[in-house]
KEZADREN-938765 format. One record per residue (C-alpha): residue number from 1; residue in one letter; chain; x, y, z. Coordinates in Angstrom, 2 decimals. Example, Ala and Ser with C-alpha at 12.3 -4.5 7.8 and 13.67 -1.06 7.14 Angstrom:
<sites>
<site nuse="1" vexlum="A" ketor="A" xx="12.30" yy="-4.50" zz="7.80"/>
<site nuse="2" vexlum="S" ketor="A" xx="13.67" yy="-1.06" zz="7.14"/>
</sites>
This chain:
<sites>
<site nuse="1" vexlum="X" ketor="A" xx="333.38" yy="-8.11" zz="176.50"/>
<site nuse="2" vexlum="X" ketor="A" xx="334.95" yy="-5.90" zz="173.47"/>
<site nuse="3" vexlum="X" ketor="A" xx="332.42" yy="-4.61" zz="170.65"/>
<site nuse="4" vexlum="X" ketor="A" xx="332.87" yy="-2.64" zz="167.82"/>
<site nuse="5" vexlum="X" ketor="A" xx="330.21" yy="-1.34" zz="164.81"/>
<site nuse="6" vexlum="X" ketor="A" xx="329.42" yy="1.48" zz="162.19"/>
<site nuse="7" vexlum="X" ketor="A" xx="326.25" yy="2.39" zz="160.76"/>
<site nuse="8" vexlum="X" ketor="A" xx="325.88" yy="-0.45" zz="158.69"/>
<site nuse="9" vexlum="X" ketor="A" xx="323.51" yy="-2.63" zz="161.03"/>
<site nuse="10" vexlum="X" ketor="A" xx="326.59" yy="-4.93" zz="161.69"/>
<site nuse="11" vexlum="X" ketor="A" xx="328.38" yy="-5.53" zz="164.66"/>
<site nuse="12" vexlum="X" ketor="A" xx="331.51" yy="-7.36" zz="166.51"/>
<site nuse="13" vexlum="X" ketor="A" xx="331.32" yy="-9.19" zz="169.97"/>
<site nuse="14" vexlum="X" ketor="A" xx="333.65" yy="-11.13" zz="171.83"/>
<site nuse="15" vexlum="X" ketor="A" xx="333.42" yy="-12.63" zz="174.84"/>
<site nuse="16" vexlum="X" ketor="A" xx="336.27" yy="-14.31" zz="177.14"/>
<site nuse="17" vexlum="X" ketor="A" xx="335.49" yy="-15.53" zz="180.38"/>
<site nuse="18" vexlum="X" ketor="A" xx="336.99" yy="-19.02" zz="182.62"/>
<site nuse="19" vexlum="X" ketor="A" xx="334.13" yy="-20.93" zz="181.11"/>
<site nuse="20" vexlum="X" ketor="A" xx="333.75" yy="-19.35" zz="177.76"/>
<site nuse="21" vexlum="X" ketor="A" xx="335.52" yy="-17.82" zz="174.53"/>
<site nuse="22" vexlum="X" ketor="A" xx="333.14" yy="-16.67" zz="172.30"/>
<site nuse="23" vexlum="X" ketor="A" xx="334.03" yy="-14.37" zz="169.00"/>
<site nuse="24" vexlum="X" ketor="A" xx="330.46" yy="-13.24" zz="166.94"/>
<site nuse="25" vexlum="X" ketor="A" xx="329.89" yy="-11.59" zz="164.04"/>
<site nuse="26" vexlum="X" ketor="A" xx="326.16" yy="-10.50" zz="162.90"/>
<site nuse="27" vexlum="X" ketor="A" xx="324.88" yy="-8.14" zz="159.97"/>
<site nuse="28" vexlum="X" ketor="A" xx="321.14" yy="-7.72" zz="160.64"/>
<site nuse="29" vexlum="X" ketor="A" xx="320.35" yy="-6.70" zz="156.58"/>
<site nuse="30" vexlum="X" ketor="A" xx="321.90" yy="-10.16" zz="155.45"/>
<site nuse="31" vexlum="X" ketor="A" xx="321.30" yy="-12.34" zz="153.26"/>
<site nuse="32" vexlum="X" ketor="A" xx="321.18" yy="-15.92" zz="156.09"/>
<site nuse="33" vexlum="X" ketor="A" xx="324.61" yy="-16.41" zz="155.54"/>
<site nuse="34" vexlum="X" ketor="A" xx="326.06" yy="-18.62" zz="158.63"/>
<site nuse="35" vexlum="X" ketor="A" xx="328.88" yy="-19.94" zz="159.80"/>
<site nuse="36" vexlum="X" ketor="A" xx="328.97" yy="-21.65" zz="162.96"/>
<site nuse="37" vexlum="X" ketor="A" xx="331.34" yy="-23.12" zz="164.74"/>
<site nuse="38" vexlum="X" ketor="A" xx="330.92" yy="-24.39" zz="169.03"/>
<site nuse="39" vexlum="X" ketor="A" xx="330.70" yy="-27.81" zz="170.15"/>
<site nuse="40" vexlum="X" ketor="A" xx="326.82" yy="-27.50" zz="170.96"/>
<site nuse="41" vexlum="X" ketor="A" xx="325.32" yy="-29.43" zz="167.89"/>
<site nuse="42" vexlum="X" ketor="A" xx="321.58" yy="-28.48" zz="168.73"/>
<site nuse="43" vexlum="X" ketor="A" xx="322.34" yy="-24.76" zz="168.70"/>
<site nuse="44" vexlum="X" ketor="A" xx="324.18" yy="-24.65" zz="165.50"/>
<site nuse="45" vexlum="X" ketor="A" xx="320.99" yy="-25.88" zz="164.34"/>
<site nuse="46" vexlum="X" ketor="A" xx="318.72" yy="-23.52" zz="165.65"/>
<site nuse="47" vexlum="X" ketor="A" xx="320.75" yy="-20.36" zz="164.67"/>
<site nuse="48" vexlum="X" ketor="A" xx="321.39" yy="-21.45" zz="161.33"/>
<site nuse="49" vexlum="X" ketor="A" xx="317.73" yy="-21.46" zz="161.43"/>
<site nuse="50" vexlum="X" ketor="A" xx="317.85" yy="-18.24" zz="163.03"/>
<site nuse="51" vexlum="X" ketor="A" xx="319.80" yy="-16.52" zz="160.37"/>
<site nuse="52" vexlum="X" ketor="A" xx="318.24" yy="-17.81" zz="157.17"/>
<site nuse="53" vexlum="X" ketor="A" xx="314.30" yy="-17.14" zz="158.45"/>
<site nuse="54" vexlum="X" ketor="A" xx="315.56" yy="-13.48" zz="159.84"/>
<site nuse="55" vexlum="X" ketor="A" xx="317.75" yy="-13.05" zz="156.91"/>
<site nuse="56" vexlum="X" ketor="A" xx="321.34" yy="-12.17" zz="159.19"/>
<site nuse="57" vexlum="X" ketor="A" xx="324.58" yy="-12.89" zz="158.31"/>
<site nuse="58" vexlum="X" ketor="A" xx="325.77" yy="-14.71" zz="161.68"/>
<site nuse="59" vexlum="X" ketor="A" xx="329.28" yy="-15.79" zz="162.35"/>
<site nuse="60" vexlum="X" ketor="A" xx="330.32" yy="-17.86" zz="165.85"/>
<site nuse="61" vexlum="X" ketor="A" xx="333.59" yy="-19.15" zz="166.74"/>
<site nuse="62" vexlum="X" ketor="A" xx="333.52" yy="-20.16" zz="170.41"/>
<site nuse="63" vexlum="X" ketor="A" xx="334.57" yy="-22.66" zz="172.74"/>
<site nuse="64" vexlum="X" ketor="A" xx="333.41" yy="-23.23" zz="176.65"/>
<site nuse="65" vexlum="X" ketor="A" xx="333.12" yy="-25.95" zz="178.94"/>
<site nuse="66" vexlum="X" ketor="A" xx="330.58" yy="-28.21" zz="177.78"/>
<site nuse="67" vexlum="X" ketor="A" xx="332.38" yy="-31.16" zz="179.67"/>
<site nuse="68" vexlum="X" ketor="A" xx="330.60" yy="-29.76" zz="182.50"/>
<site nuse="69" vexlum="X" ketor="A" xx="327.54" yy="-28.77" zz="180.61"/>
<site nuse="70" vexlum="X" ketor="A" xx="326.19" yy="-26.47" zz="177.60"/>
<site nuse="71" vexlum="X" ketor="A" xx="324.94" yy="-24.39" zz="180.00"/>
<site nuse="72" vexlum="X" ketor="A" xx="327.68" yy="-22.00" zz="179.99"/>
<site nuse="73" vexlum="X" ketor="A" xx="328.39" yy="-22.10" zz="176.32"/>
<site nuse="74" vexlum="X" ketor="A" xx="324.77" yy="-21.18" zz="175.60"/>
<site nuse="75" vexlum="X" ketor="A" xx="324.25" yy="-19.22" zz="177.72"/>
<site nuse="76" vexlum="X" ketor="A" xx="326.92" yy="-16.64" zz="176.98"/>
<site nuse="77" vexlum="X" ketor="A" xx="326.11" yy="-17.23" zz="173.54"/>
<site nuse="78" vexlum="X" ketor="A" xx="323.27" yy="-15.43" zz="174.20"/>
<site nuse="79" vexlum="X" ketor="A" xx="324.79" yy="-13.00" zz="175.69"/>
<site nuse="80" vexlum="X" ketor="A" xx="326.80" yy="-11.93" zz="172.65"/>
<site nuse="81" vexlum="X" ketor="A" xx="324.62" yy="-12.44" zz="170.13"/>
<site nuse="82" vexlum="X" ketor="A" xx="321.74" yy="-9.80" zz="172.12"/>
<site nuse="83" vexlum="X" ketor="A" xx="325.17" yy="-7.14" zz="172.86"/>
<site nuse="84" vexlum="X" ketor="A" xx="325.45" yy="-7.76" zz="168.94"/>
<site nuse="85" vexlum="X" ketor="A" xx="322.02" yy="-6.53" zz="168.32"/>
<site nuse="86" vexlum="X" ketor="A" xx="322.25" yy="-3.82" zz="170.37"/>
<site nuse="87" vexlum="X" ketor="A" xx="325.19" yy="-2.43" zz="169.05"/>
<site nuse="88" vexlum="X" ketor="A" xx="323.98" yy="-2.94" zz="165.19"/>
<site nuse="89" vexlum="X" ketor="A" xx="321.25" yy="-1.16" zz="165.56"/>
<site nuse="90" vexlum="X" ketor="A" xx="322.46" yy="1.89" zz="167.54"/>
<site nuse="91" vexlum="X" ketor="A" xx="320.12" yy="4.74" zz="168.28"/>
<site nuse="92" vexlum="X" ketor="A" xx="317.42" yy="2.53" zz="166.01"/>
<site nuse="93" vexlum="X" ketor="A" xx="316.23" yy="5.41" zz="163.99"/>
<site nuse="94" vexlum="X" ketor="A" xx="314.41" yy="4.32" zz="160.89"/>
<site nuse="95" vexlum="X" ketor="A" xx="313.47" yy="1.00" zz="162.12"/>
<site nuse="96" vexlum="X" ketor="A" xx="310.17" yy="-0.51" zz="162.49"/>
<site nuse="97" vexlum="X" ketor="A" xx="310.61" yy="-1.33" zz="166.53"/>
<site nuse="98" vexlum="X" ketor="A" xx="308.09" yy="-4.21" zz="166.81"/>
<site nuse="99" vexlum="X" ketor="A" xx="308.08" yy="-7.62" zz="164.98"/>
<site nuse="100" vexlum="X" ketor="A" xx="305.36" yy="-10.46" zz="165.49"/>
<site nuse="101" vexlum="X" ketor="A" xx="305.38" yy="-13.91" zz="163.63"/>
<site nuse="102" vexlum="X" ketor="A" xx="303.39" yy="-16.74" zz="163.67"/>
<site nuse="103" vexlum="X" ketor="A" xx="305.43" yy="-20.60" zz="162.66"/>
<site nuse="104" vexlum="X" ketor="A" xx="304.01" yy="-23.36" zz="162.17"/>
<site nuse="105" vexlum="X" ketor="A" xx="306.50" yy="-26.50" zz="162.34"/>
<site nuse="106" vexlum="X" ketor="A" xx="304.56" yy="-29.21" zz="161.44"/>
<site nuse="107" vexlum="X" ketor="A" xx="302.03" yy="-30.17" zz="164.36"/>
<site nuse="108" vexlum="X" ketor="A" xx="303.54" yy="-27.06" zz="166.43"/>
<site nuse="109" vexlum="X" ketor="A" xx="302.54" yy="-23.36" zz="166.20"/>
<site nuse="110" vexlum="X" ketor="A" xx="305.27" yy="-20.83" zz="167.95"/>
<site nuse="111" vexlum="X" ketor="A" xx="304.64" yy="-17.21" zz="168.01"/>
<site nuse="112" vexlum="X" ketor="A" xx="307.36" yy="-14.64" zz="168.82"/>
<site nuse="113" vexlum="X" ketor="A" xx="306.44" yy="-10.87" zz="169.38"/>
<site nuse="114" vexlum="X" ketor="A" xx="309.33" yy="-8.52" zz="170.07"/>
<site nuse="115" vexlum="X" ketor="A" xx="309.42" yy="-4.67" zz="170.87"/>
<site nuse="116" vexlum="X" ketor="A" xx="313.67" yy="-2.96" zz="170.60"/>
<site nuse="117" vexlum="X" ketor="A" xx="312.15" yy="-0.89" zz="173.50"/>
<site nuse="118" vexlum="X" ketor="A" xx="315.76" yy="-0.85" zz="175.10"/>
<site nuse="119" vexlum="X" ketor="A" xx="313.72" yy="-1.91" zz="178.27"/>
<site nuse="120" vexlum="X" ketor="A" xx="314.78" yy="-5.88" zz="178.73"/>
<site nuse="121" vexlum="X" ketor="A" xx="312.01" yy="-8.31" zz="179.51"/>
<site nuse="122" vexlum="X" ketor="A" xx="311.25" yy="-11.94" zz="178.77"/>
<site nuse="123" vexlum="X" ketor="A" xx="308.48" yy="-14.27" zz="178.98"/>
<site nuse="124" vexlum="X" ketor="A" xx="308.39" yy="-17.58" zz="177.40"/>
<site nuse="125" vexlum="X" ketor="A" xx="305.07" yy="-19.88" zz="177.38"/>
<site nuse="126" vexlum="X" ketor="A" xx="306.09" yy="-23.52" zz="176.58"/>
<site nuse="127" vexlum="X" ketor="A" xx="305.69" yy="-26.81" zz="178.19"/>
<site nuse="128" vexlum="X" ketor="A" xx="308.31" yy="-29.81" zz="177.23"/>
<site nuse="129" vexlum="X" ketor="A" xx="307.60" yy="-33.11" zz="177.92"/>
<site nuse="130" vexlum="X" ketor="A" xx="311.17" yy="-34.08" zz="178.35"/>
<site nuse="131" vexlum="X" ketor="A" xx="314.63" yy="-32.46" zz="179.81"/>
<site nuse="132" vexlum="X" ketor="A" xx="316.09" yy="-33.38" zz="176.83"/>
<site nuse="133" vexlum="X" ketor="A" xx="316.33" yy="-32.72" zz="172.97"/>
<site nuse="134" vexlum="X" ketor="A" xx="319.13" yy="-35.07" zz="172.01"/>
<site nuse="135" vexlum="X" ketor="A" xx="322.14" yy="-34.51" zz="174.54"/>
<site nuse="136" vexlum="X" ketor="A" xx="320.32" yy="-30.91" zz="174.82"/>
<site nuse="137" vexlum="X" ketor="A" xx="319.00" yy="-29.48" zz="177.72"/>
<site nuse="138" vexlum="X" ketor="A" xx="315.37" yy="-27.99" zz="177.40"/>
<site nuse="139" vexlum="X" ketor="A" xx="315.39" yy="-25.57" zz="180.33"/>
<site nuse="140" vexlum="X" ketor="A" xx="318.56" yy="-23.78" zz="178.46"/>
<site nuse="141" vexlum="X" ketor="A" xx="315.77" yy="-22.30" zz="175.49"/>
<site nuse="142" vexlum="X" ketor="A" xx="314.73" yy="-20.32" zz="178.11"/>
<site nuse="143" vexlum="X" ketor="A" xx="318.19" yy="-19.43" zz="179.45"/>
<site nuse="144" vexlum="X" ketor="A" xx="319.29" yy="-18.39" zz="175.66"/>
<site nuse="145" vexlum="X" ketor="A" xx="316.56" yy="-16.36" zz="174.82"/>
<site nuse="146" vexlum="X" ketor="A" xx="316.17" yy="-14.41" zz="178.31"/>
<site nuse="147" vexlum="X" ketor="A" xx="320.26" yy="-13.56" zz="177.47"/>
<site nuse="148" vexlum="X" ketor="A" xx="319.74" yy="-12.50" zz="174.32"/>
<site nuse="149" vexlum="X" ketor="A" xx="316.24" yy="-10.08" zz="175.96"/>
<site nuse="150" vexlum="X" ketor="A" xx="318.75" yy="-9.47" zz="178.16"/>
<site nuse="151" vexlum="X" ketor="A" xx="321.66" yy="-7.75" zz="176.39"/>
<site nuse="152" vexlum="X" ketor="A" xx="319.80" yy="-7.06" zz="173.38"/>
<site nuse="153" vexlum="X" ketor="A" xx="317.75" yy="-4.93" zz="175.57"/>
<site nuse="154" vexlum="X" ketor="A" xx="314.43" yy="-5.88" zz="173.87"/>
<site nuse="155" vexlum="X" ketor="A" xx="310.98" yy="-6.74" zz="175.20"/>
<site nuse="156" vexlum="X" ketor="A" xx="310.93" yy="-10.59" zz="173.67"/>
<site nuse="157" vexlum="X" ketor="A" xx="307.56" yy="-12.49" zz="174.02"/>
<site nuse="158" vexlum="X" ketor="A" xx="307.46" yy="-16.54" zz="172.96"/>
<site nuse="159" vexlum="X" ketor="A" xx="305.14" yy="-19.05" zz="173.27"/>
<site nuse="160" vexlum="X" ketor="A" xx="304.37" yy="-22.40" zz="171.83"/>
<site nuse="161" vexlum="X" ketor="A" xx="300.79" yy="-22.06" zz="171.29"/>
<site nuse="162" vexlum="X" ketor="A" xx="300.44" yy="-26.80" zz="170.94"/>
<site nuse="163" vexlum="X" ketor="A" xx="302.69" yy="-28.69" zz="170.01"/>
<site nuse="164" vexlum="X" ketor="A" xx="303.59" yy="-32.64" zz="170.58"/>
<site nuse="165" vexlum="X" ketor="A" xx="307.30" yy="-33.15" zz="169.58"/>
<site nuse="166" vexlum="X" ketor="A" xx="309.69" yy="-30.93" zz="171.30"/>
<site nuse="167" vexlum="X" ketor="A" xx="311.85" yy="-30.95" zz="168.57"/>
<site nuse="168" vexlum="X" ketor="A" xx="309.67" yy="-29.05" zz="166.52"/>
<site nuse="169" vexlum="X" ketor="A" xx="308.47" yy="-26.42" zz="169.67"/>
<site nuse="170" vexlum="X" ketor="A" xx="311.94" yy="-25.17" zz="169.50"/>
<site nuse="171" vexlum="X" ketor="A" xx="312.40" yy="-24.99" zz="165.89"/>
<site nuse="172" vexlum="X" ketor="A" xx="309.10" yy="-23.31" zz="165.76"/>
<site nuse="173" vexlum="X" ketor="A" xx="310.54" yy="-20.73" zz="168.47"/>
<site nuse="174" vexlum="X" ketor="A" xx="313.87" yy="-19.75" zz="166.41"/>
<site nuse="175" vexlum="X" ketor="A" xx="311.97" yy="-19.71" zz="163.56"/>
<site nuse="176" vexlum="X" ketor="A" xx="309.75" yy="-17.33" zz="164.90"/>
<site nuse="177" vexlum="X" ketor="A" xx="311.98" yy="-15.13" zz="166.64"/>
<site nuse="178" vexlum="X" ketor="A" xx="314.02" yy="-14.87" zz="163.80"/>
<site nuse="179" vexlum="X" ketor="A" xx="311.30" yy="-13.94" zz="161.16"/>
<site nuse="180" vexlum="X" ketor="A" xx="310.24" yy="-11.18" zz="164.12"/>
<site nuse="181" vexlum="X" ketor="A" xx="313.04" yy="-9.63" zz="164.58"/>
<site nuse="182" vexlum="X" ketor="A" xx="313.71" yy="-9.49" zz="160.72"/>
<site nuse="183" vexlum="X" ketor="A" xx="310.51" yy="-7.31" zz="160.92"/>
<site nuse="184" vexlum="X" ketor="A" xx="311.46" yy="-5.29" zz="163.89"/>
<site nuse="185" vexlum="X" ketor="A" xx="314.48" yy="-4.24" zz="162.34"/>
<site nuse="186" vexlum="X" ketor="A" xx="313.22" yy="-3.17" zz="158.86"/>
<site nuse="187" vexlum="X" ketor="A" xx="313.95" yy="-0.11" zz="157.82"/>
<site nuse="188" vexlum="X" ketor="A" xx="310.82" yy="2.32" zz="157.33"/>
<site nuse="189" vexlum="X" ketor="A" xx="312.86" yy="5.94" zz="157.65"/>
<site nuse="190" vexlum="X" ketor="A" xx="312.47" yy="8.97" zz="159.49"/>
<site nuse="191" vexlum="X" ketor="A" xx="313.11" yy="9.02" zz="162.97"/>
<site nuse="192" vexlum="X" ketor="A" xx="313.56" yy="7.07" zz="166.08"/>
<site nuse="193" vexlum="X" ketor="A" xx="309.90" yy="5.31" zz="166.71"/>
<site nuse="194" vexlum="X" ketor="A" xx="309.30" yy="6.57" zz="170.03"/>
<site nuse="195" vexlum="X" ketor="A" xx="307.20" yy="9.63" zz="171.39"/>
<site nuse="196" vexlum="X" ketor="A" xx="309.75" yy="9.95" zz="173.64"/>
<site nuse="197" vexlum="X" ketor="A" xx="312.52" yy="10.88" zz="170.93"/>
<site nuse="198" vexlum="X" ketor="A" xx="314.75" yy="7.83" zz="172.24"/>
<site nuse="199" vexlum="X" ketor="A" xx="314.79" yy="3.80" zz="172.59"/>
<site nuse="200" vexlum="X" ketor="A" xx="316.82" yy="3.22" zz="175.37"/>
</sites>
């Protein structure tokens, strides 16, 4: 995995492995620009949801393969697109640290809580009542978003609070972890929001 960025909350991944190729491009003070372009139709979905209720600028070219199943594809997805946080923020002075949202999606209510504490952890709280959104695999929501805690080093808490259509549960979840982490990275000045001087 390459990556490059400046101080300009932007950053570069790419990824090639046997199973994937992945090239990512994200500006965290966007404007929900996307472009999106992997043979996983349900994902494009969800992070062009993403990027317009977090307000990034998110570009994906990849290929993997999904002959076998998305689970590759997704999951190194993931993986770039937390390194890509990561590196865009940098040391993460001036930025607010935590984000919380609420999203309602019709009958659903998700909530996403997130802390850039540079100390990875995951928990997710949802119960679908099929393996399947479409050609989609349910269990990989929970793969995506424990790569993305993962690499983007971040304390990420979801839950669907009720809910009936899965559909929506998920929607609800991107929504909401966008719209969090929109608020976790907002810039309030000074220093890094820590008593220990550091986020790492």
């Amino acid at each position: 995995m390459t990556a490059d960025a400046q101080r300009t909350y932007s950053a570069h991944v790419e990824r090639e492995t046997g199973e994937t190729k992945i090239d990512l491009a994200l500006h965290l003070h966007g404007t929900g620009r996307v472009s999106l372009a992997f043979p996983v139709p349900f994902l494009r979905h969800m992070l062009h949801l993403f990027a317009v209720h977090g307000s990034f600028d998110l570009d994906i070219t990849a290929d993997g393969d999904v002959d076998v199943d998305d689970h590759h594809l997704v999951e190194d997805i993931g993986l770039c697109l937390g390194r890509a946080i990561a590196i865009a923020l940098g040391d993460k002075r001036g930025i607010r640290r935590y984000g919380e949202r609420h999203t309602p999606m019709d009958e659903t209510l998700a909530r996403a809580v997130i802390d850039l504490s540079g100390r990875p952890a995951f928990v997710l709280q949802a119960s679908f009542s099929d393996t399947r959104i479409g050609t989609f695999p349910t269990e990989l929501v929970a793969e995506f978003f424990k790569s993305v805690a993962n690499e983007g080093r971040m304390a990420l808490h979801l839950a669907v609070l009720y809910g009936e259509n899965n559909h929506h549960m998920v929607e609800a979840l991107f929504k909401a972890f966008g719209a969090a982490l929109r608020e976790a990275v907002t810039l309030t000045g000074g220093g890094v929001n820590s008593t220990k001087g550091v986020l790492e």
